[in-house]
C-alpha angles and dihedrals in degrees: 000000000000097000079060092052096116092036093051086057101042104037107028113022087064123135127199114255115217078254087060097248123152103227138164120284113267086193105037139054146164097244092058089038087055090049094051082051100059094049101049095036094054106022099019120171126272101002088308127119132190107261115246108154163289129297095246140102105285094006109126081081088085097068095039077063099053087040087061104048077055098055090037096070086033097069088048105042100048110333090077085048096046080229131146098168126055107265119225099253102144100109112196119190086352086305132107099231103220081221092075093092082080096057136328116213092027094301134147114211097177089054086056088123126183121229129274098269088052105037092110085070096065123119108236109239106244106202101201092047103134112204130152116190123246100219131053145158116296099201121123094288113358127173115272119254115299108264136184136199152141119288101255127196080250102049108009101153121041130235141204139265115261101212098182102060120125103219103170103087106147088162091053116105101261091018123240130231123184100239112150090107141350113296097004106157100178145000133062140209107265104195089165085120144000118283121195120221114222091274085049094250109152090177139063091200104144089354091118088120103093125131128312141183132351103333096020114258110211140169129045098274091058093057095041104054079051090049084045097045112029106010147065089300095057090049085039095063100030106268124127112268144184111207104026090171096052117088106186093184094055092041119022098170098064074099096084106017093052099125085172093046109043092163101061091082079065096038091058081057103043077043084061099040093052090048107046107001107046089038099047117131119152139133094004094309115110113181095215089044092055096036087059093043083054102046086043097049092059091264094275130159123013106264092103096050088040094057094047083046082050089049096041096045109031094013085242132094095218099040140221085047090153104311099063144284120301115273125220089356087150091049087047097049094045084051092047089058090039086066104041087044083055095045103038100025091224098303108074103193108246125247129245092247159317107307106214111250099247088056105055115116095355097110086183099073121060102257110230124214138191125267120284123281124250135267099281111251133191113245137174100272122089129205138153125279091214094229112201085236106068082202095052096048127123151172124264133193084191109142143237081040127200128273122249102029124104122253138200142194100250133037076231099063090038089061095044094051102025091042103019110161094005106156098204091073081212093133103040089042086063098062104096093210119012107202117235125256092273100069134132106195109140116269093354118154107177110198101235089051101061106117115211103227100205118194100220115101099280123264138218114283079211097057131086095247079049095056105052096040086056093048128126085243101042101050086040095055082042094065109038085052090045087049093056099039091111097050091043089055092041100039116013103035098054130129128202114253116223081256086058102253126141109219134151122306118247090201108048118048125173085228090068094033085060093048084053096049095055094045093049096037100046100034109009136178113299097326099322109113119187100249120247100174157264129321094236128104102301091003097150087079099077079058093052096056094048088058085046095053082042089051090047109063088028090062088048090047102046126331092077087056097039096228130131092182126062110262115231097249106146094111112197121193090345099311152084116254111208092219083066071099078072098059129290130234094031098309128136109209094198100052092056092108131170134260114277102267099050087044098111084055096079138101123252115247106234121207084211108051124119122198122169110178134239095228149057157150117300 
């Protein structure tokens, strides 16, 4: 992990900007996740340690794995938000109650009690603790930090957040700032009246128990068994501990203000992960059983990922389980692949053997394995070797193969399907006789021999639509982008949902982009054709990464919000003016006219007309 020091950074501790920018992590970083690390991989708390392997060749895998399921949810719980406390997000009756510091969705986070075993680990409530977060949401006009405090004479309710408030007013007499936090650019507290949260609370009077660190610690019972375990209470009463100065019951925020340890805001989640995730086992489904199937399957399909996103977000594996369906699984499970293609660039080493189920994470016992694996053998079934460099990668007849991974009949096929497009020619110019077009072999797909199927009525092979359409670059640029339909609609052409999901778009489909790309690249708009390319070896890939460059800024512009018409988004003195159908920020949609000379080629503007769009904000 160290060697990735500088990816994991800059690739993967990123968080979104109100301009929708991906930008490296303010909050968290490498150096302070590696520090958690140490302390609850090696200390732990309660007899419990941070899972990082087995004591095998190779077997350090299994607790990457695990490493990455952590850091899955984390960048979708806090790390995309740059948050380490809870933000304020629970609108009732279109207002963030301030009272939602106790508790957001009804929920009570003081009254977060252990068990009764446990109970002597609780942090007291202490009902005049004063504490105000660090972190909070950056969007126009987001809530101000969450707070708590004692009911005073003078304020004795709460109020709400008003987030549309246009505080700015340096023409007002006296003139008005928004100064509540750094970078605020609307909104204001209102406490002219009491405002319930959702669980009726009109105070924040003992709710300084929100949500802290990476997964969001949150109750009395959670901060105290850190306080019990780690903090001022273990040190207090004799015990080792790791931090002895720091009181997480007094002061629960030191989470995330801790400029001396940093770490603590990744130690709160670990805390988390070794109490509920690691020792999960309900209904069937055992976390250190399925972390060792998917390791040993060659960590293929999603249903792992999905289960530990299922026990993070809804404290189930097969939500919802009661309490709700599962909320941003698609952004966890990309995530989840992020990391282990970071880790493992595409090739995870594989593991000696299968680790028998009892044994897993349990360093203690002797792990067993199963006997040792043949003399390899070459067979009559080809795949690809996932090579960490794309441009490397080829295909192996090398057997017993590996589970998980796709095979075919011919080292050609595999090539066409596995390394389809690759520039490089590495794995085609391995074949040491590529059959023509003509042959029968069963399953072969030569590359050269993919034949695009448009939909539109056919055209002439001697016209110029035709020939293009039966050129080396175009049916080269054709299949690469056929054999990878189902990842652009799954994985490229996705919108965020209001809940935060990214899911698949209902407006933009590859099926339609590829309809769109015959007809503009064979017969085009007066003379302009879109480029695919150059007719030289791998030519079509000029072409790609002109459709790259296309999807890119497509997938900025529109795709992300599914919308094929503008939204009306030109907000004026804090609200929408229908004429934004006109043209926003100033602009005047019918008077943009063409040049001179293309001037006869515009529509007419009638009076009459009514339009009302498909498509909208949601």
């Amino acid at each position: 992990m160290d060697r990735l020091e500088n990816e994991i950074d800059s690739t993967l501790f990123l968080y979104e900007t109100p301009s929708f920018q991906w930008v490296p992590s303010t909050v968290y970083k490498y150096a302070d996740f590696r520090e958690s690390l140490y302390v609850m991989a090696t200390e732990g708390v309660a007899g419990k340690k941070f899972y990082i392997g087995e004591d095998v060749t190779n077997g350090h895998v299994y607790g990457l794995v695990n490493i990455a399921a952590f850091l899955a949810q984390s960048m979708k719980e806090t790390i995309k938000y740059d948050a380490c406390d809870e933000n304020s997000w629970d609108l009732v009756g279109g207002k963030y109650p301030l009272s939602n510091a106790c508790g957001q969705l009804g929920q009570s986070y003081q009254d977060y009690h252990c068990s009764e075993g446990e109970k002597h680990m609780e942090c007291p409530v202490d009902p005049n603790m004063s504490i105000t977060a660090v972190t909070h949401a950056k969007w126009y006009g987001a809530p101000a930090p969450l707070y708590c405090g004692p009911k005073t004479d003078e304020q004795p309710h709460s109020g709400f957040w008003d987030y549309g408030y246009e505080c700015n007013k340096g023409w007002a007499n006296p003139p008005e700032t928004c100064d509540v936090y750094e970078g605020q650019k609307a909104g204001k507290f209102d406490q002219s009246r009491p405002y319930a949260s959702t669980a009726g609370r009109t105070d924040v009077e003992g709710c300084c128990w929100w949500g802290r660190g990476v997964i969001q610690t949150s109750g009395i019972c959670n901060f105290g068994k850190l306080n019990y375990y780690l903090g001022a209470r273990a040190a207090e009463e004799g015990r080792d501990s790791k931090y002895p100065s720091v009181d997480f019951c007094k002061d629960p925020e030191i989470i995330c203000s801790s400029s001396e340890y940093k770490e603590l805001k990744w130690v709160a989640g670990m805390f988390y992960w070794m109490e509920s995730v690691q020792p999960y086992n309900e209904g069937g489904w055992k976390y250190t059983d399925e972390l060792a199937k998917f390791v040993e399957g060659g960590m293929q399909g999603t249903s792992f990922i999905d289960a530990v996103s299922g026990i993070v977000n809804r404290g189930c594996h097969n939500p919802p389980c009661g309490t709700g369906a599962l909320d941003g699984g698609q952004e966890r499970s990309t995530n989840f692949k992020k990391v282990l293609d970071t880790m493992f660039a595409g090739s995870p080493p594989e593991v000696s053997g299968s680790i028998i189920s009892s044994q897993v994470g349990n360093p203690s016992s002797p792990s067993l394995f199963s006997p040792d694996l043949p003399n390899q053998t070459t067979g009559d079934k080809w795949y690809p070797d996932y090579n960490g460099n794309w441009a490397e990668g080829k295909c192996i007849n090398v057997h017993p193969a590996p589970s998980g991974r796709p095979h075919y009949d011919s080292q050609s096929e595999c090539c066409a399907k596995a390394y389809g497009g690759q520039a490089s020619g590495v794995c085609i110019g391995l074949i040491e006789e590529i059959p023509s077009s003509s042959s029968t072999s069963p399953g072969f797909i030569a590359a050269a021999s993919i034949t695009p199927q448009p939909t539109r009525k056919p055209v002439s092979p001697s016209s110029e639509a035709g020939l293009i359409m039966n050129s080396d670059k175009f049916i080269a640029m054709d299949g690469t982008l056929q054999a990878v339909k189902d990842d652009i609609d799954s994985k490229l052409f996705l919108y965020e949902t209001p809940s935060f999901q990214w899911v698949p778009s209902t407006v933009y489909k590859y099926a339609d982009f590829r309809e769109s790309l015959y007809v503009m690249a064979t017969e085009g708009v007066a003379g302009k054709k879109f480029y695919i390319g150059e007719d030289v070896t791998n030519g079509h890939v000029y072409g790609l990464v002109n459709i790259a460059a296309f999807l890119a800024q497509s997938m900025k512009e529109t795709i992300k919000y599914d919308a094929c018409d503008e939204n009306s988004w030109d907000l004026v003195g804090g609200k929408y003016p229908l004429s934004n159908a006109c043209g926003q920020l100033g602009q005047s949609y019918q008077d943009y006219h063409c040049s001179e000379g293309e001037k006869h080629m515009e529509c007419p503007v009638d009076p009459n007309m009514s339009i009302t769009a498909v498509t909208h904000a949601k």
